[in-house]
N, C-alpha and C positions, 0 to 999 in steps of 0.2 A: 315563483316556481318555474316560471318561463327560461330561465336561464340553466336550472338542471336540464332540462331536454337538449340544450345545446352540447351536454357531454353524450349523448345518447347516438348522434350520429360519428359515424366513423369518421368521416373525413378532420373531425376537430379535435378526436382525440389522437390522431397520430402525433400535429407541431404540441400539443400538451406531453405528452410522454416524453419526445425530444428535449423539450426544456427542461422538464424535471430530469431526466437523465445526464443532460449536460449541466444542469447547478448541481449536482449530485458527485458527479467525475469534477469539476471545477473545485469544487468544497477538499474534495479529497483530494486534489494534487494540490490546495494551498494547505490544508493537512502539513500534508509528507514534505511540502519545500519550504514554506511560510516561516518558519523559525529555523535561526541558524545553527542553534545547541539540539534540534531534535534531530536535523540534518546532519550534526556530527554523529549524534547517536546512532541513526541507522546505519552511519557508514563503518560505525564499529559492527555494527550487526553482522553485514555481508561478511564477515570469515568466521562467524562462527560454526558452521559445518566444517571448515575445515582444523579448527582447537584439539580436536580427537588427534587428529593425523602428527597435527606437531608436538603434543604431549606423549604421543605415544615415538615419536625420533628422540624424544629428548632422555627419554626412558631408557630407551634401548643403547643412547651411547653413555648412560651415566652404568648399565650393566655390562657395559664391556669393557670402561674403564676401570671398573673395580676387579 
């Protein structure tokens, strides 16, 4: 039980929260870079806000051609 008390003072849980913070951020960027095929995936992702904007050009000049 002697070792629960040592979360109790402040000063030893600040480098505790740091570490779990950063294995946490670490986990997460090999997440997101870690595989090459997810890494392509996300970089399709990045234009999808802009899908609307090109299907809505591509509209507009197939009704002008007609």
């Amino acid at each position: 039980m002697e070792w629960l008390m040592w979360f109790t003072k402040f000063e030893n849980t600040k480098p505790l929260a740091m570490l779990i913070f950063l294995t946490v951020f670490l986990l997460i960027l090999y997440y997101v870079y870690g595989s090459r095929r997810r890494g392509q995936q996300l970089e399709t992702f990045k234009n999808i806000p802009f899908l609307d904007d090109i299907q809505g050009e591509i509209q507009d000049e197939k009704g002008k051609q007609s």
